[in-house]
ROVEXKOL-177190 format. One line per field, with one value per residue: residue number from 1; x, y, z of N, C-alpha, C in turn; chain. Coordinates in steps of 0.001 Angstrom, whole numbers, plus 500000, padded with zeros to 6 digits. Layout:
REM residues N
num <- (NUM ...) .
nx <- (X ...) .
ny <- (Y ...) .
nz <- (Z ...) .
cax <- (X ...) .
cay <- (Y ...) .
caz <- (Z ...) .
cx <- (X ...) .
cy <- (Y ...) .
cz <- (Z ...) .
chaine <- (A ...) .
END
This chain:
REM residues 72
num <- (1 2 3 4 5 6 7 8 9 10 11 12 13 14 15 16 17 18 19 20 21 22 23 24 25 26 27 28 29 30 31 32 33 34 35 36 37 38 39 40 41 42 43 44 45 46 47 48 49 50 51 52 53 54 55 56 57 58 59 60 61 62 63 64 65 66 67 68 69 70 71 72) .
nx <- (954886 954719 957245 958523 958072 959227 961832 962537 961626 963907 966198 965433 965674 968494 969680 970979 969178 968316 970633 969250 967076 966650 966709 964416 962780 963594 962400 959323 958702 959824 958034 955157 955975 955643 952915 951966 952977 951629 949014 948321 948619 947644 947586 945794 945890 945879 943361 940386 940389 943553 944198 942756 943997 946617 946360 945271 947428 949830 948551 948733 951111 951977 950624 951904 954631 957807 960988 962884 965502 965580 963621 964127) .
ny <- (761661 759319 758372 759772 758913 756045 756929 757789 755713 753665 755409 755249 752577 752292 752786 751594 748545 745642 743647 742258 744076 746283 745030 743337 745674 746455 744864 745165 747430 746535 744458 746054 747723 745871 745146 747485 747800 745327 746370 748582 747359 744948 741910 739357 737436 738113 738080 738993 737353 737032 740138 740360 738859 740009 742420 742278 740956 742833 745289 743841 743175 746366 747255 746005 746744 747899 745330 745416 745968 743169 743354 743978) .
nz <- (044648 045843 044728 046584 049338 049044 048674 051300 052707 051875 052826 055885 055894 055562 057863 060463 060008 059452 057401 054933 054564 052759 050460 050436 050316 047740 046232 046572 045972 042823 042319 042608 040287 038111 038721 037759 035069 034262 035274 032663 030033 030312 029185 027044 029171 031727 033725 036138 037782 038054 038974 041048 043365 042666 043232 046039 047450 047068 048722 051074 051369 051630 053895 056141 058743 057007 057474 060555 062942 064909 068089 071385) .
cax <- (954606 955508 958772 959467 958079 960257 962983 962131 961642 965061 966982 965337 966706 970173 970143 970589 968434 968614 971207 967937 965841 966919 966730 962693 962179 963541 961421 958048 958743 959581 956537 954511 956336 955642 951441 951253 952739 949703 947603 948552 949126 946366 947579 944695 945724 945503 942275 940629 940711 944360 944126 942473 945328 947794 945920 945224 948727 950309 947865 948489 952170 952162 950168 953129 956214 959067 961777 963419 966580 965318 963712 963388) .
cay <- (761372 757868 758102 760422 757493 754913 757324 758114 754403 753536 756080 754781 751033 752413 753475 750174 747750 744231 743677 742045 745183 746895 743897 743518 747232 746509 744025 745531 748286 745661 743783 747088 748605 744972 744805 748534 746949 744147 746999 749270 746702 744152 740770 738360 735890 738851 738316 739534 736726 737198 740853 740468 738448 740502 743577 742023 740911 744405 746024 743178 743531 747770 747378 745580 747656 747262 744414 746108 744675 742612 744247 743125) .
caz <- (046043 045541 044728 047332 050126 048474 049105 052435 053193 051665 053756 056577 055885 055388 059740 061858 060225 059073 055824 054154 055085 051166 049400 050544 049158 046459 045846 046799 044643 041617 041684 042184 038973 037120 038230 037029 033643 033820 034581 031657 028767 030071 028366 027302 030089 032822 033662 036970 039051 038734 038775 042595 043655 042639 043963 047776 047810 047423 049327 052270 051933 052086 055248 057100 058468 056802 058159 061390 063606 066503 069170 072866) .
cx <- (955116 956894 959701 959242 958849 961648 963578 962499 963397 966418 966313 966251 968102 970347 969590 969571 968660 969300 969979 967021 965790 966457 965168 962111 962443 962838 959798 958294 958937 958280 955082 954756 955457 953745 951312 951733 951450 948636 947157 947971 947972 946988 946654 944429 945754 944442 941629 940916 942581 945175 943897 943363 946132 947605 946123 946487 950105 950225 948666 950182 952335 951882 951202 954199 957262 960030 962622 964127 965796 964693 963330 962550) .
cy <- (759985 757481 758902 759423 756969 755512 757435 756840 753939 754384 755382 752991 751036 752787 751958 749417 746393 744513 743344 743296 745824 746295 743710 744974 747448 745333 743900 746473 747979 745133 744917 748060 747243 745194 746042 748451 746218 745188 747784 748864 745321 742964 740020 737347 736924 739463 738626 738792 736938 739071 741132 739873 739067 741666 743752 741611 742375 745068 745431 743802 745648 747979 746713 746526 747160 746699 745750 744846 744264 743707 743452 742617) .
cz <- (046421 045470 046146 048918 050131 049176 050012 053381 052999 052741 055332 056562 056340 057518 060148 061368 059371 057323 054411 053840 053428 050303 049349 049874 048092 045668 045861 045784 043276 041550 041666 040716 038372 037472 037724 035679 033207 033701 033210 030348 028813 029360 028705 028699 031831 033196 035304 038465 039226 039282 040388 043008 044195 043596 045756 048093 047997 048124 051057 052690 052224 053408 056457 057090 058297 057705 059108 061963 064580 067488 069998 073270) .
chaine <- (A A A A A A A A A A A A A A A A A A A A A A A A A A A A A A A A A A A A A A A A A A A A A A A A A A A A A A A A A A A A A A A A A A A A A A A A) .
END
């Protein structure tokens, strides 16, 4: 379901929207692959204060719509 979003989202980028617009999805989708590493594998020093962090930062950025060109 996930991947098919991403995909979804990505084809959207590619129609009329800022050259940056790709480069940000591919970068929400990296640091979402890397905390579901932290969550998996857990290293000693990933403890939960930074665990909430990481969490409300993901969450905050999903809730924004992706970069669009200018509008009026």
């Amino acid at each position: 379901m996930a991947l098919m979003k991403a995909q979804k989202d990505r084809a959207l980028l590619m129609r009329g929207t800022q050259p940056w617009a790709a480069e940000v999805l591919q970068l929400r989708e990296a640091l979402k692959m890397l905390f579901n590493l932290l969550e998996d594998y857990a290293p000693p020093w990933y403890g939960e204060e930074i665990h909430d962090k990481a969490e409300t930062a993901l969450m905050k950025r999903n809730r924004e719509p992706l970069p669009t060109a200018a509008r009026d």
